[in-house]
LOBA-620237 format. One line per field, with one value per residue: x, y, z of N, C-alpha, C, CB in turn; residue in one letter. Coordinates in steps of 0.2 Angstrom, whole numbers, padded with zeros to 4 digits, always signed. Glycine has a CB too. Example, Ala and Ser with C-alpha at 12.3 -4.5 7.8 and 13.67 -1.06 7.14 Angstrom:
2
n.c1 <- (+0066 | +0064)
n.c2 <- (-0028 | -0011)
n.c3 <- (+0039 | +0035)
ca.c1 <- (+0062 | +0068)
ca.c2 <- (-0022 | -0005)
ca.c3 <- (+0039 | +0036)
c.c1 <- (+0066 | +0064)
c.c2 <- (-0016 | +0000)
c.c3 <- (+0039 | +0039)
cb.c1 <- (+0057 | +0070)
cb.c2 <- (-0022 | -0003)
cb.c3 <- (+0045 | +0029)
residuo <- (A | S)
//
This chain:
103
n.c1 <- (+0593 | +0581 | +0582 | +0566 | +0562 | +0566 | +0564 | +0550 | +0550 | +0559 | +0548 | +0535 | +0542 | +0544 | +0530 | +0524 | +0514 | +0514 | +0510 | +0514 | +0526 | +0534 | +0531 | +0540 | +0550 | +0553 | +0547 | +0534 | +0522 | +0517 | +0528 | +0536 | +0528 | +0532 | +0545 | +0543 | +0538 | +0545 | +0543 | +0551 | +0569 | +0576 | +0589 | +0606 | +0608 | +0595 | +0587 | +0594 | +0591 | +0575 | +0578 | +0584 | +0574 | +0564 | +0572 | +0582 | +0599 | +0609 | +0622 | +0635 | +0648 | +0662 | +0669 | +0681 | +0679 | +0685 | +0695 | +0691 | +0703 | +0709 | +0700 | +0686 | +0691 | +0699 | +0687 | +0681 | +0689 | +0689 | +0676 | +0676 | +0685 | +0677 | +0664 | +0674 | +0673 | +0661 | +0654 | +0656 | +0644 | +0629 | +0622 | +0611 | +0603 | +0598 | +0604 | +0596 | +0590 | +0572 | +0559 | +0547 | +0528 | +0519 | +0507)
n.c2 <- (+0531 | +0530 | +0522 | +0522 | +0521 | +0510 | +0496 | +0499 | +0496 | +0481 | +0474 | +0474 | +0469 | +0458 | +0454 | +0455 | +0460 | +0474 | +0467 | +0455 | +0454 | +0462 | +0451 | +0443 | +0448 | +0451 | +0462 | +0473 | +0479 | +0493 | +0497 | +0495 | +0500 | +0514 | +0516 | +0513 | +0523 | +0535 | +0542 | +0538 | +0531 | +0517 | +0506 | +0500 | +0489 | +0484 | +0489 | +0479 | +0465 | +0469 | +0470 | +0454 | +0447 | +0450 | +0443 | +0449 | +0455 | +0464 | +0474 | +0485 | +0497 | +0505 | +0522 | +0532 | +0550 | +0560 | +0575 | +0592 | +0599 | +0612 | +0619 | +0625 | +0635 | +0643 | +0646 | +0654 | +0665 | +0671 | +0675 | +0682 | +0691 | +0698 | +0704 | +0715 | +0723 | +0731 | +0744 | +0750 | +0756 | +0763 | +0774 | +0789 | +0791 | +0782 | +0784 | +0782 | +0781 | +0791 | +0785 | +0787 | +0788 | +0780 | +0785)
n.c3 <- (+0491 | +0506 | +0522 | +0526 | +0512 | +0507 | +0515 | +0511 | +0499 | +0497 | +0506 | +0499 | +0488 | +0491 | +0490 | +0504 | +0519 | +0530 | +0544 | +0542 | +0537 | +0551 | +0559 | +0556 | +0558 | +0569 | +0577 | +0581 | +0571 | +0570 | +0572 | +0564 | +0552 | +0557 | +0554 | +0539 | +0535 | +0538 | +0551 | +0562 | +0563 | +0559 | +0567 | +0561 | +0565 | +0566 | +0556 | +0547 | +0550 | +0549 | +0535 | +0529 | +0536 | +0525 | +0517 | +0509 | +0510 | +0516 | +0506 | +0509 | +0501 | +0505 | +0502 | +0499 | +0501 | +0490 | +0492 | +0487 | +0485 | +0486 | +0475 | +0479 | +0490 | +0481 | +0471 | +0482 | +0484 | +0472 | +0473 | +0483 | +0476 | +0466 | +0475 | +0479 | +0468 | +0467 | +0474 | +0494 | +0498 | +0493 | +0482 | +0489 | +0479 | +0464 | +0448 | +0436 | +0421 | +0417 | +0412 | +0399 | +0398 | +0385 | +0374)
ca.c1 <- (+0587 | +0585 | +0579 | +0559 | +0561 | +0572 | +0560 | +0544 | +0552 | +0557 | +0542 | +0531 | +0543 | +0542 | +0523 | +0522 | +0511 | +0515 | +0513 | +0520 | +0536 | +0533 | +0531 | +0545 | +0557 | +0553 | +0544 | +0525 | +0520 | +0516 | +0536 | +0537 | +0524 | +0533 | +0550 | +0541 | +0534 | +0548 | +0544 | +0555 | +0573 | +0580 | +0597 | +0607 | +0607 | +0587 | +0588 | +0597 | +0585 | +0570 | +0578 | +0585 | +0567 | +0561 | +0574 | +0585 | +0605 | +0612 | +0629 | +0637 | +0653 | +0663 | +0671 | +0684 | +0678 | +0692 | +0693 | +0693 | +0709 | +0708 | +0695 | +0683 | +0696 | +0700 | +0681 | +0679 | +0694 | +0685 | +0669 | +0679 | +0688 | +0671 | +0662 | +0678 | +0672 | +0654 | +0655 | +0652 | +0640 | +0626 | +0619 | +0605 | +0599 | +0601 | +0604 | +0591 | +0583 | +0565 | +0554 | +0540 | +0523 | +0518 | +0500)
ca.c2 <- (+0528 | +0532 | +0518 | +0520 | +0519 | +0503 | +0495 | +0498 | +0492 | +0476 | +0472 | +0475 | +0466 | +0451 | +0453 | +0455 | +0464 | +0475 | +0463 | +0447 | +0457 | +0464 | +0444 | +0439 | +0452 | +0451 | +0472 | +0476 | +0482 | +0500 | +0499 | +0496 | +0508 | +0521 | +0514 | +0516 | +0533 | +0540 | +0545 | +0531 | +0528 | +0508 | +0507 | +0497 | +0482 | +0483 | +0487 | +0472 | +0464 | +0468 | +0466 | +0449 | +0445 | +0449 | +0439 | +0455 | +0455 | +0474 | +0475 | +0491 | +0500 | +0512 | +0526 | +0540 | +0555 | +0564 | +0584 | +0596 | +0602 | +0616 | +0623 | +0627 | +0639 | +0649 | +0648 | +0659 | +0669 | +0674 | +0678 | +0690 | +0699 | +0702 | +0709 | +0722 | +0728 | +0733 | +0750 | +0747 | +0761 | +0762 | +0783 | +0787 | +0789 | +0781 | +0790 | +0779 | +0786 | +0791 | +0781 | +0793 | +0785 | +0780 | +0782)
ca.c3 <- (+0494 | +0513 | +0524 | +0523 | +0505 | +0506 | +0518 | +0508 | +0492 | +0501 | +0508 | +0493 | +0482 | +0493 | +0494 | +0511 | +0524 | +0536 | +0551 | +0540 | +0540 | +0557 | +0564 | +0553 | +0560 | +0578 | +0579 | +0579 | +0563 | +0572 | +0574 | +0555 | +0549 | +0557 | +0549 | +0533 | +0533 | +0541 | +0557 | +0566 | +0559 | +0561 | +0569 | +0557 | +0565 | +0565 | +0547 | +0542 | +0554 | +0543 | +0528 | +0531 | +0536 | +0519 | +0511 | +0507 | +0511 | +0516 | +0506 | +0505 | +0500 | +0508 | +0498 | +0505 | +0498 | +0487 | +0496 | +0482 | +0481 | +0482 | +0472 | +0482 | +0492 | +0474 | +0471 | +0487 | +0483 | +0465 | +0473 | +0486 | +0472 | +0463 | +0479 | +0479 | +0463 | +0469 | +0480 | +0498 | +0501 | +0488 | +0483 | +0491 | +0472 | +0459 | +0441 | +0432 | +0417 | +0415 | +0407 | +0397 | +0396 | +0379 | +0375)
c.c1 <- (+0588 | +0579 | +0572 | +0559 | +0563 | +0569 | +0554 | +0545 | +0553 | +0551 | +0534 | +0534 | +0543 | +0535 | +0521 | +0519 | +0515 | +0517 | +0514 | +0526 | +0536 | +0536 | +0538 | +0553 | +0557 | +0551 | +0535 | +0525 | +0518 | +0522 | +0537 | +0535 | +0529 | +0542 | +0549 | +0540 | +0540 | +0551 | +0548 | +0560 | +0578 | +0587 | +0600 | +0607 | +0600 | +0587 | +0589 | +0592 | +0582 | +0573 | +0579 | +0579 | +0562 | +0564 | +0580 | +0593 | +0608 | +0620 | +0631 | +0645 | +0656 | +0668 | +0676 | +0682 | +0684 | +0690 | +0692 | +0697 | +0710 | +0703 | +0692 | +0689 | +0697 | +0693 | +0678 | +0684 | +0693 | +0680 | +0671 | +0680 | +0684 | +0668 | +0667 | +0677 | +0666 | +0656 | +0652 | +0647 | +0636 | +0624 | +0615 | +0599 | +0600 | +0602 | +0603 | +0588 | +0577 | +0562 | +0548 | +0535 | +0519 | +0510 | +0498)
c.c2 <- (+0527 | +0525 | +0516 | +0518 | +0512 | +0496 | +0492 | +0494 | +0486 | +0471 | +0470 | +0470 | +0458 | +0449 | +0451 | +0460 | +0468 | +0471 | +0458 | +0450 | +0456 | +0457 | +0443 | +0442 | +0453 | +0459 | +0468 | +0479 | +0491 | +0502 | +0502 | +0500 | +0515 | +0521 | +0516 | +0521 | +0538 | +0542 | +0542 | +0530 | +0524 | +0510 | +0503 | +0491 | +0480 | +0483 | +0482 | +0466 | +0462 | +0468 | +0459 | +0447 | +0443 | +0448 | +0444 | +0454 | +0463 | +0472 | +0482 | +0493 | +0504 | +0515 | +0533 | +0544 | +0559 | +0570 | +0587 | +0599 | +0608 | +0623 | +0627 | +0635 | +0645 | +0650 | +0656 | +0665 | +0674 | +0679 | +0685 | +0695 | +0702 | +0707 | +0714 | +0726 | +0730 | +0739 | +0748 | +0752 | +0760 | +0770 | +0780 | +0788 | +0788 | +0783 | +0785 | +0784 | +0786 | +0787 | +0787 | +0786 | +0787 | +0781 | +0779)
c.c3 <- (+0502 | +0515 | +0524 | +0518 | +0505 | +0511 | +0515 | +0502 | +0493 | +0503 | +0502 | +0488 | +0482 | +0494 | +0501 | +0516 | +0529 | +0544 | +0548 | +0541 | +0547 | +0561 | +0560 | +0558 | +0567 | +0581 | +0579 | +0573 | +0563 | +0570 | +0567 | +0550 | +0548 | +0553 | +0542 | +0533 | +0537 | +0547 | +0562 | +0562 | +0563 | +0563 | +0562 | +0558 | +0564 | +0559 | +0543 | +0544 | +0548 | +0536 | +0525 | +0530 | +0528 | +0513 | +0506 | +0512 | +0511 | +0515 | +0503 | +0505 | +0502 | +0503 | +0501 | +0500 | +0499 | +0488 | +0487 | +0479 | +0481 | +0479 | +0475 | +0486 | +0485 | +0473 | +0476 | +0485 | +0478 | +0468 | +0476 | +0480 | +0471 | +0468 | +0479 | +0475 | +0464 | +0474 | +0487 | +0503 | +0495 | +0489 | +0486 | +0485 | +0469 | +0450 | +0434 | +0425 | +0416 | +0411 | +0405 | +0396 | +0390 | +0379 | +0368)
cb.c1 <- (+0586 | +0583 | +0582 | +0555 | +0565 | +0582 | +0559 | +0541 | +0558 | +0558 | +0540 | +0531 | +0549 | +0544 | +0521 | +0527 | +0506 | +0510 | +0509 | +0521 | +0539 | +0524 | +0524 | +0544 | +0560 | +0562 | +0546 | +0521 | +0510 | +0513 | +0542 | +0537 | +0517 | +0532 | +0551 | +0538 | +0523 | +0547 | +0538 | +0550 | +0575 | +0582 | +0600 | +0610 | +0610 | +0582 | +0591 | +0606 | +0581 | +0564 | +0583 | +0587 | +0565 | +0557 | +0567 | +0579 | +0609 | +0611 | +0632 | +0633 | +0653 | +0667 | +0664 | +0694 | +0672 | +0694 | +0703 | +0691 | +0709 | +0710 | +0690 | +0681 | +0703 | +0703 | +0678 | +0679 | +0698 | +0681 | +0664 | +0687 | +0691 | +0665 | +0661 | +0684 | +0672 | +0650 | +0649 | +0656 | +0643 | +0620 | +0617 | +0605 | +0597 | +0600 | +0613 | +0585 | +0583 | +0565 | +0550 | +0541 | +0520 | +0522 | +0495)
cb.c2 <- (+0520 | +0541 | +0518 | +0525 | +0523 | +0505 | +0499 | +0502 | +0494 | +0478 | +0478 | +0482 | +0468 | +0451 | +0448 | +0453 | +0460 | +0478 | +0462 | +0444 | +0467 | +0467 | +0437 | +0440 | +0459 | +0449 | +0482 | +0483 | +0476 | +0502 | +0492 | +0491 | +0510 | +0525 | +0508 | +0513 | +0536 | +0543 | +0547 | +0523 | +0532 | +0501 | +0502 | +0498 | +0479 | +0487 | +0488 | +0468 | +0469 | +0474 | +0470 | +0449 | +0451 | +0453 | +0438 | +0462 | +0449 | +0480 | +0469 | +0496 | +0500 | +0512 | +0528 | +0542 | +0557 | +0563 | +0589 | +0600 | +0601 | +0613 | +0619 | +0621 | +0635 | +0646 | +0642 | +0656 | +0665 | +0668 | +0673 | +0689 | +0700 | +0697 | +0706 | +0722 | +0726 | +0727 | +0757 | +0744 | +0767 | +0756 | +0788 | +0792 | +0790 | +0776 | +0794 | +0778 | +0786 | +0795 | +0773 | +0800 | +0785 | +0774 | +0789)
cb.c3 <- (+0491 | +0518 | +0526 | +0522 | +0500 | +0509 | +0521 | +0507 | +0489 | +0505 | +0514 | +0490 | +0480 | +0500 | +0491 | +0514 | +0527 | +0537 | +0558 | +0531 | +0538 | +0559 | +0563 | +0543 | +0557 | +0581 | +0567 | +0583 | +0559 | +0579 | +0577 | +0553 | +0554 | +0565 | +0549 | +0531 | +0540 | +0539 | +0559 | +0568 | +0555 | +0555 | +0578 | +0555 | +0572 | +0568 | +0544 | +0546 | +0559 | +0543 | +0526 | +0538 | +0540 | +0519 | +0506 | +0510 | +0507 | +0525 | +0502 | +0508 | +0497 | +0517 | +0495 | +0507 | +0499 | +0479 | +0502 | +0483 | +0474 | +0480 | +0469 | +0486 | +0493 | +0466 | +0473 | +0495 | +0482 | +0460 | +0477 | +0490 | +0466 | +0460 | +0486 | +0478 | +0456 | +0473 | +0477 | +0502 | +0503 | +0489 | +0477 | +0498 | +0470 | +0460 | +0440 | +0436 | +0412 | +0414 | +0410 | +0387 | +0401 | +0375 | +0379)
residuo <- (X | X | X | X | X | X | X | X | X | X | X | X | X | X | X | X | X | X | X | X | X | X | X | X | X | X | X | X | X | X | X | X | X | X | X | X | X | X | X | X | X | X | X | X | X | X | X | X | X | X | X | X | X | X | X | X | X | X | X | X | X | X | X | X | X | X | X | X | X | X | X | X | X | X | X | X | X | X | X | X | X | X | X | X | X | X | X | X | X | X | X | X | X | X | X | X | X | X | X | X | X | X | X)
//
């Protein structure tokens, strides 16, 4: 959920308006529209801001993401070999067979 979404969910679940939030969190409600639709995106201390506001607490969790290991690397390594089995010139025609037209 990106932060428009998390915003409107908020606000709606609190039953609150545009500019009730807007007043509650110290923005215009133009500010927060565009927060919600996207085209404007909160810092995080503003985020917390309007979420705060509508009674909402931002707790999140950090995660180290585990590398691959590896994989990836053999993956590419595979895909090489295969492109070696393919010719790196193509005929200039290919030795198709005919199709007869059936009537």
């Amino acid at each position: 959920m990106d932060s428009s979404q998390l915003i409107r969910f908020a606000r709606r679940r609190r039953g609150l308006t545009l500019r009730a939030l807007a007043e509650r969190a110290g923005t215009s409600h133009s500010t927060l529209s565009a927060y919600e639709t996207g085209t404007k995106a909160p810092s995080v201390v503003t985020l917390d801001r309007v979420m705060r506001a509508a009674g909402f607490v931002i707790d999140a969790e950090l995660e180290q993401r585990v590398t691959d290991d590896g994989r990836r690397g053999r993956e590419l390594e595979d895909v090489l070999h295969l492109a070696e089995q393919f010719p790196a010139r193509h005929a200039d025609r290919h030795a198709y067979p005919r199709f007869t037209r059936v009537t």
